[in-house]
C-alpha positions as CSV (number, residue, x, y, z in Angstrom):
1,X,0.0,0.0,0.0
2,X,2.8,2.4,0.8
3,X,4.1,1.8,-2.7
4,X,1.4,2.2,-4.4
5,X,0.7,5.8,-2.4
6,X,4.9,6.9,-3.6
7,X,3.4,6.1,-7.1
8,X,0.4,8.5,-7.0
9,X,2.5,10.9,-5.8
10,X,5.0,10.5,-7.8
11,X,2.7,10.4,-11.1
12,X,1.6,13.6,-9.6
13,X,4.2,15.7,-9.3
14,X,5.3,14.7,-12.8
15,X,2.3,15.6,-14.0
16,X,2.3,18.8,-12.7
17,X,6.0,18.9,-13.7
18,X,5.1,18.6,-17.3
19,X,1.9,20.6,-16.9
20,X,4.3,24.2,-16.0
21,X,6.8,23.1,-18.3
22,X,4.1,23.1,-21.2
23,X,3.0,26.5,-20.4
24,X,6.1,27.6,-20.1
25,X,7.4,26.7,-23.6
26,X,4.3,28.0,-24.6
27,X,5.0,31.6,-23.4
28,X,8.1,31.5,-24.8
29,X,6.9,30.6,-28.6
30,X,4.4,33.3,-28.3
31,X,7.0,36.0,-27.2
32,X,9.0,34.7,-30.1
33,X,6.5,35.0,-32.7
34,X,5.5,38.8,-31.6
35,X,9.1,39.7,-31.5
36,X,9.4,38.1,-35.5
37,X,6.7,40.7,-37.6
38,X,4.7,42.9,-34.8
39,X,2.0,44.5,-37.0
40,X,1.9,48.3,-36.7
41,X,-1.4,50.8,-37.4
42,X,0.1,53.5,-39.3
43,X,-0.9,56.6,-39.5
44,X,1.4,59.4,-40.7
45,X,3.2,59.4,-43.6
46,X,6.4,59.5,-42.0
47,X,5.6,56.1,-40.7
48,X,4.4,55.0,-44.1
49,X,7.7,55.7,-45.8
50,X,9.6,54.0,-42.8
51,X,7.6,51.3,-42.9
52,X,8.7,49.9,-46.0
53,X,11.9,50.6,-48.5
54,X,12.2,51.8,-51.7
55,X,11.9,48.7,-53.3
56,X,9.0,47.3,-51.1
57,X,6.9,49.9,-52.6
58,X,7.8,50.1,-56.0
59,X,7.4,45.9,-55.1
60,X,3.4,46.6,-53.8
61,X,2.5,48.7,-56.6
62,X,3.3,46.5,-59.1
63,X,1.9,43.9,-57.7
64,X,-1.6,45.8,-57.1
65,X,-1.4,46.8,-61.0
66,X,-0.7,43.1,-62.0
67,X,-4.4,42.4,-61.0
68,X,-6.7,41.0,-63.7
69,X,-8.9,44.1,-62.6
70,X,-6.6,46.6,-62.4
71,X,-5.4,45.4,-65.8
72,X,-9.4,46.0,-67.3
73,X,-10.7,48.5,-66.1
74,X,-7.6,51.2,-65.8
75,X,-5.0,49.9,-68.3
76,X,-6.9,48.5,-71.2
77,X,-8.8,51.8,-71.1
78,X,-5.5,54.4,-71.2
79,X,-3.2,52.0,-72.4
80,X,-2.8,53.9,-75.8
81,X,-2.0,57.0,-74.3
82,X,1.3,56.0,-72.4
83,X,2.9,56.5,-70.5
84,X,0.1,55.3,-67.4
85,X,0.1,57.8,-65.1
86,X,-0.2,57.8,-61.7
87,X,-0.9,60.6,-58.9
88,X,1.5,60.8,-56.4
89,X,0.8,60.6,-52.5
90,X,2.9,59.5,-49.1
91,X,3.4,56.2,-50.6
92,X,3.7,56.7,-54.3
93,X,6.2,59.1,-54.3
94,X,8.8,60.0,-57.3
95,X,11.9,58.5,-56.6
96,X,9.9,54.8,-57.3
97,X,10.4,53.6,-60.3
98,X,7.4,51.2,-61.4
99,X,6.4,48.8,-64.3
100,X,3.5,47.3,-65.7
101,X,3.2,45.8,-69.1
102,X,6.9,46.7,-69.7
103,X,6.1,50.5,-69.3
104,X,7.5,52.9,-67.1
105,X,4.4,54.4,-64.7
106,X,4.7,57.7,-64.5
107,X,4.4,59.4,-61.4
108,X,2.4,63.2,-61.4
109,X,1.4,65.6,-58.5
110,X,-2.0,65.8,-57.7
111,X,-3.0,69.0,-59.5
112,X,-1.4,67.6,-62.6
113,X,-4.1,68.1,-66.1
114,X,-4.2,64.5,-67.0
115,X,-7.8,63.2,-67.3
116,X,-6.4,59.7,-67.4
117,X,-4.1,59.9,-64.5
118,X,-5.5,57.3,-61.5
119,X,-5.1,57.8,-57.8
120,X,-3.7,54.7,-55.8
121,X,-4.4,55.3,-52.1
122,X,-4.2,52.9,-49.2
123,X,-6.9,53.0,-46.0
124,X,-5.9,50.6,-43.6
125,X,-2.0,49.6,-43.2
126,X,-0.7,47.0,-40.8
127,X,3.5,47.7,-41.1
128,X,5.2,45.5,-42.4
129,X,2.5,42.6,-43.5
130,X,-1.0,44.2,-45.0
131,X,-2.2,47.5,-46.9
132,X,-6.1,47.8,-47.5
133,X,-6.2,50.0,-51.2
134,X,-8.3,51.8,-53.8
135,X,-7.7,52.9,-56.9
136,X,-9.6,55.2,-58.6
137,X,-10.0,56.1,-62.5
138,X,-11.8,59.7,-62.8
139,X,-11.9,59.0,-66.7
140,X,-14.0,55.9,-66.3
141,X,-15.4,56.2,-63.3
142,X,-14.0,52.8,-62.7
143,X,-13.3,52.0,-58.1
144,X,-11.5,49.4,-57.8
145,X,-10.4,48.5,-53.7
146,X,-8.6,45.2,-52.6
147,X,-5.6,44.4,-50.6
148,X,-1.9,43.3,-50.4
149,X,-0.5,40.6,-48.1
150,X,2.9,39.9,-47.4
151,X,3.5,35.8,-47.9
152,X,6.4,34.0,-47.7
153,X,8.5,37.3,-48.7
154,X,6.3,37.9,-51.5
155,X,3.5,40.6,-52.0
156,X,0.1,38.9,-53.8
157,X,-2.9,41.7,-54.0
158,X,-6.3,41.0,-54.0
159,X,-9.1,42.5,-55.5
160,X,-12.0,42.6,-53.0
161,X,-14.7,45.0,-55.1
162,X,-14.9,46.5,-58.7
163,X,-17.1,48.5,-60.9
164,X,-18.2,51.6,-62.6
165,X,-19.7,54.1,-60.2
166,X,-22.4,56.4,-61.7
């Protein structure tokens, strides 16, 4: 009988052994994974242009004007009048150098005279992983609003609405 009671108790104790050692490891995978990509809210533009390099951006933007939609409804519409033309902002700004369709983008200011100049802008940006967009095409009335997730070191946009607005 006494045996048997210094193997409960010693079944015990291991168990509760292995029971803090469990949580234990487990706090120290979540500190890890917080410490690896902490997601930031930005919301000046300094922070924007911190947030991501040169050729992060120039990366993103091409990316979002790869998309099947962004391809119809602004590109095939312009696409005779090149160079595209895009209005610059906190993000697009003219030291990038962007492609699509083998063409330089070209990069205005806002109060630029170009009826077929569209405006890129982003609403909701999670450094260094996620950027909500829209894009919009005055000429065609054409909104076009996705977003761009960071996977496996690669950018992949997707198109979340699209249409002609009246």
């Amino acid at each position: 009988m006494i045996n048997f009671q210094k193997n409960q108790k010693m079944v015990l104790r291991n168990s509760i052994a292995a029971l803090f050692l469990m949580v234990f490891l487990s706090c120290i995978d979540k500190r890890q994974e917080s410490k690896s990509a902490p997601e930031i809210n930005v919301g000046s533009s300094s922070s924007l242009i911190n947030c991501w390099n040169t050729q992060e951006r120039q990366d993103i933007i091409e990316e979002i004007l790869s998309t099947t939609d962004i391809q119809t409804y602004v590109l095939l519409f312009i696409r005779e009048k090149l160079p595209i033309q895009i209005i610059k902002n906190e993000f697009i700004t003219e030291n990038l150098k962007i492609f699509t369709n083998n063409q330089e983008v070209e990069i205005i200011g806002k109060n630029s005279n170009s009826d077929l100049a569209f405006e890129l802008t982003f609403q909701e940006i999670k450094c260094p992983t996620k950027l909500q967009f829209s894009v919009w095409l005055d000429y065609e009335h054409a909104s076009i609003k996705g977003f761009v997730l960071k996977k496996d070191e690669k950018w992949i946009a997707e198109i979340t609405s699209h249409g002609i607005v009246d």
